[in-house]
C-alpha positions in Angstrom: 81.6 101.7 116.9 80.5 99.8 119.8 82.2 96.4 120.5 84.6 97.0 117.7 87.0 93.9 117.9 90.7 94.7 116.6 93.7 92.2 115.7 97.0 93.5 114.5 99.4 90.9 112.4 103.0 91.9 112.5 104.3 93.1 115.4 107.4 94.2 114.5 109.7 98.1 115.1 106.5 99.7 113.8 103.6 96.8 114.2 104.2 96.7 117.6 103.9 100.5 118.0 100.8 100.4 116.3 99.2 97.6 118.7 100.5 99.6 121.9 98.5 103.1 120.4 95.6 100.6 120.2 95.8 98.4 123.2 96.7 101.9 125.4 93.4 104.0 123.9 90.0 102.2 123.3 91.4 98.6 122.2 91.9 96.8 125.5 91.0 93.7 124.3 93.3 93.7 121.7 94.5 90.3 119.6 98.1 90.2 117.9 99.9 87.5 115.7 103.1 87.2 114.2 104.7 84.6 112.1 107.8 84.5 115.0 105.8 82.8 118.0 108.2 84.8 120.6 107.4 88.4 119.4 103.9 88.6 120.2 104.4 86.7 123.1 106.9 88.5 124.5 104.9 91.6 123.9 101.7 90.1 125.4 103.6 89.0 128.6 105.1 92.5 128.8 101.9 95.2 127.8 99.1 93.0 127.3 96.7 92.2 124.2 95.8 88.1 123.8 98.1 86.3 121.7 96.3 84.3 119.1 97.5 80.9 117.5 96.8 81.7 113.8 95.5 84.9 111.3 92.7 82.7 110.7 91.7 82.6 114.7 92.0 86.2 114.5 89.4 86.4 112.2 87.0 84.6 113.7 86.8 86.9 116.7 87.8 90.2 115.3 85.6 93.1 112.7 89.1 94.5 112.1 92.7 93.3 111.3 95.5 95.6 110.7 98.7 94.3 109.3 101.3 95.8 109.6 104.1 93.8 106.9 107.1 94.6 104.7 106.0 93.7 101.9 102.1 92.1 99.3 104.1 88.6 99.4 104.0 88.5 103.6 100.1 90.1 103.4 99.0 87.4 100.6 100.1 85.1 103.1 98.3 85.6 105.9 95.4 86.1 104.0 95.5 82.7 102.0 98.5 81.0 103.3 98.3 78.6 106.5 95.2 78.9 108.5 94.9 82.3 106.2 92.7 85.2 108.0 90.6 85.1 104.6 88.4 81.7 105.8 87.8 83.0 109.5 85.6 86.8 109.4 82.0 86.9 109.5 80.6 88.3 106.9 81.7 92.0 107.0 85.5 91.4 107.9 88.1 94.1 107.0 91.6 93.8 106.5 93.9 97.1 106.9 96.8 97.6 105.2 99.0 99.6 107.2 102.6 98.8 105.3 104.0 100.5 101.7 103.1 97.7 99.1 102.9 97.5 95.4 99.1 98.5 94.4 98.3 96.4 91.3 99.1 93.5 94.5 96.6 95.3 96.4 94.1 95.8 93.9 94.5 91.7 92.8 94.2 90.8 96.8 91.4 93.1 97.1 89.2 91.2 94.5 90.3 87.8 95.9 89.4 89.0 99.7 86.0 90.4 98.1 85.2 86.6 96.8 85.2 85.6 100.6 83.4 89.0 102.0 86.2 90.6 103.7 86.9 94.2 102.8 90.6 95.3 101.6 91.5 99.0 103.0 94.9 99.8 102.0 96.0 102.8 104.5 99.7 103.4 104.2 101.4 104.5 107.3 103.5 107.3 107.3 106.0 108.4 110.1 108.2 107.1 112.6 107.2 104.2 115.0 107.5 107.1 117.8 104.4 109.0 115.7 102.7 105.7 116.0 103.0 105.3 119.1 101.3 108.6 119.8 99.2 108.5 117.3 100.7 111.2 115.0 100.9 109.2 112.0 100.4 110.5 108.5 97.4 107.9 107.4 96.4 107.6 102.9 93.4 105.5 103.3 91.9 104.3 99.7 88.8 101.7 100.1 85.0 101.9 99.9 83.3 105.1 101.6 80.7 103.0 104.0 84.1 100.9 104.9 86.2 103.7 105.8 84.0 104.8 108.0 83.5 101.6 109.6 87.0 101.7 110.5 87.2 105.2 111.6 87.6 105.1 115.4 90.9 102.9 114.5 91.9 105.2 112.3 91.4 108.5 114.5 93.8 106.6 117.3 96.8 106.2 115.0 96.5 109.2 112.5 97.1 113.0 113.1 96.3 113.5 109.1 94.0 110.7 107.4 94.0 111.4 103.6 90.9 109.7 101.6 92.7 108.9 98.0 89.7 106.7 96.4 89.3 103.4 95.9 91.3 100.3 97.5 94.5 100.1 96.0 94.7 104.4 95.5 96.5 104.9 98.6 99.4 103.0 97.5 99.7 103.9 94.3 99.5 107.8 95.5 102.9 106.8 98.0 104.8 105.8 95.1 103.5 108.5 92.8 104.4 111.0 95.5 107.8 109.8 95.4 108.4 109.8 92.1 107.4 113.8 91.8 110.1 114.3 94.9 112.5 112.8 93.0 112.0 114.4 89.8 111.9 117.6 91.6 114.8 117.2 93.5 117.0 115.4 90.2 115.8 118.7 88.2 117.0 120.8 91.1 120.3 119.1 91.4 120.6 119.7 87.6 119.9 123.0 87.8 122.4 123.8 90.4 125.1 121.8 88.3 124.2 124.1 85.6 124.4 127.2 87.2 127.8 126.5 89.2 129.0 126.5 85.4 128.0 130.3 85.3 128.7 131.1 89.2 125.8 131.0 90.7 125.8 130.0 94.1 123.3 127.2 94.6 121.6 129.1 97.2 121.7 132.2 94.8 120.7 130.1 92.1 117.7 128.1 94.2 116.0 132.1 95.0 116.4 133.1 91.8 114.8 130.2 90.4 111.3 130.0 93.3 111.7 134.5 92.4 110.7 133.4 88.2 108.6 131.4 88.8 109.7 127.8 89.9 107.6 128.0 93.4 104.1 128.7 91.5 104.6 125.3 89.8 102.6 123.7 92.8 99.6 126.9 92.7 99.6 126.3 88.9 99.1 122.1 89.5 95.9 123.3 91.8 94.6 126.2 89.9 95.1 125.0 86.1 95.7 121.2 85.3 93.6 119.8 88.2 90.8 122.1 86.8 91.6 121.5 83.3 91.2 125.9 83.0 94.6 126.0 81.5 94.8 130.4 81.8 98.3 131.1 83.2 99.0 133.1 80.4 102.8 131.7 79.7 102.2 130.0 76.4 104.1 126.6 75.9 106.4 127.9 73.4 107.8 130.3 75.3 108.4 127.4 78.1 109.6 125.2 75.6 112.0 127.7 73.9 113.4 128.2 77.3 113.8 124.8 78.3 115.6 124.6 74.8 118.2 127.2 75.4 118.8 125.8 78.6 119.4 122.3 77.1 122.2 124.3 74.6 124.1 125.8 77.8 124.4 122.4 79.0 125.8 120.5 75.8 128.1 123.6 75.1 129.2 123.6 79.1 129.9 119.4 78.6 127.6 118.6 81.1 126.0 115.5 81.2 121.9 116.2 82.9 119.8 113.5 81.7 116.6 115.0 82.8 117.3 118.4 81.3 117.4 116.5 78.2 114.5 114.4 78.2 112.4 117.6 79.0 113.4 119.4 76.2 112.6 116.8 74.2 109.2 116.1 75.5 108.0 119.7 75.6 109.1 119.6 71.8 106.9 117.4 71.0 104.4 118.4 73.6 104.4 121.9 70.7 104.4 119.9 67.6 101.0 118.2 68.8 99.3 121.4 70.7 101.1 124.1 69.4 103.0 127.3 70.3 100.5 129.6 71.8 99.2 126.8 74.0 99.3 127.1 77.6 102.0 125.7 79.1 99.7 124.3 81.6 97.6 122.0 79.5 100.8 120.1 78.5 98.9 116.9 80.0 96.4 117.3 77.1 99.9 115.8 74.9 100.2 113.3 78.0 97.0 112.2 77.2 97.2 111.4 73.4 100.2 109.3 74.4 99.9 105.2 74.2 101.8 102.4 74.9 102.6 100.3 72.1 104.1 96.8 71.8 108.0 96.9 71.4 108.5 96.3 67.2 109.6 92.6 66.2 113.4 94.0 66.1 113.4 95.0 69.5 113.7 98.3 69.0 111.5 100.9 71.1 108.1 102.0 70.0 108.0 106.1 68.9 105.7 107.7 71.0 106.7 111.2 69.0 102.8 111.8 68.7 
């Protein structure tokens, strides 16, 4: 785009990275803020860009703004706090979110940003402030299609990998989700090697043996049977379950303590009781989705979500 105008708020380790991939490229007239007056200045005085007084200044000369902050709190604040950026745009103003931040904040500042017609893009950065500065960041970018594309020549400076997720507030919640299957993956592993040391395996040993029956197909099977809803692997669930049972035993017998282990015995139990044996083991998220959230009884105790 022509003439785009671009202002980066938060030039911090990583912020200022981010300006100096933009101010170096096709952004020479770039505009930067931060909440501590001698950071941008001493960057300004040092690479260049204009140092502006205020987020809400920014606005008022820039189509873009990229923040770049730790945390919803610091972004809700430039956007409605003192002389807020949310007041300033023309019609047609976008904010970026470049930082890790909770998504049902992002969602709720979306809808608040909309009331004043500035666009939220939440685009969660990924990679070292090295990979910003060369551009070679990883880039999850959830927001409206005609938006995105508005902001694509920012985007194509800072990012190696962009990654469309959906709508505003997507991309954040697709970091955290991420995170959460690495560290189930990598609790399960780290169970399954405590296991195994009880038999003598080797954890290297044990690791091969485990990708050789089947553990490395789990992402191929994700791809080829849940996110396509075919469900035809051809393992049935009660075999899995049955398993994941006997492997539950070896533990209790061995007095080992593996929390995870447990918990997926006893949801692929009930996963059979609702579905049944002969079910593929890959349309377990069929159980998932009969599953509810119920308000906690009067006693305190927990709901039963045994369905």
């Amino acid at each position: 785009m022509p003439g785009l105008s671009v202002g980066v708020i938060g030039i911090g380790a990583f912020g200022s990275m981010i300006a100096l991939r933009l101010l170096w490229t096709d952004f020479p007239g770039l505009q930067i803020y931060d909440t501590d007056d001698l950071t941008p200045r001493f960057f300004s005085n040092n690479y260049g860009g204009l140092n502006v007084g205020s987020p809400k200044m920014m606005a008022q000369n820039c189509d873009i703004i990229l923040t770049a902050l730790p945390s919803a709190r610091e972004l809700r604040q430039v956007c409605f706090g003192w002389e807020g950026l949310a007041t300033g745009f023309r019609t047609g103003g976008i904010v970026m979110d470049l930082g890790v931040t909770d998504p049902l904040e992002t969602v709720a500042l979306a809808k608040e940003l909309d009331t004043h017609s500035v666009k939220l893009v939440d685009a969660p950065a990924f990679g070292t402030p090295d990979a910003a500065k060369e551009g070679k960041l990883t880039l999850l970018v959830g927001g409206d299609d005609e938006i995105i594309e508005r902001c694509r020549p920012v985007l194509d400076k800072l990012g190696s990998r962009i990654i469309r997720t959906g709508a505003t507030g997507s991309a954040q919640a697709a970091g955290a989700i991420a995170d959460y299957l690495r560290a189930a993956r990598l609790l399960a592993a780290s169970e399954a090697i405590r296991l195994g040391a009880h038999f003598g395996f080797e954890p290297a040993t044990l690791l091969h043996v485990c990708d050789m029956l089947g553990g490395a197909e789990v992402t191929r099977v994700l791809a080829s049977d849940v996110a396509t809803r075919l469900f035809k692997t051809g393992l049935q669930l009660g075999v899995l379950r049955g398993n994941v049972e006997l492997a539950a035993r070896l533990a209790e017998q061995a007095g080992l303590v593996l929390p995870l282990l447990q918990s997926t015995s006893d949801a692929w139990s009930k996963a059979e009781a609702r579905l049944g044996y002969s079910t593929d083991h890959s349309a377990i998220i069929k159980w998932l989705e009969t599953l509810t959230a119920e308000a906690p009884k009067e006693n305190g105790e927990q709901p039963d979500q045994s369905a």
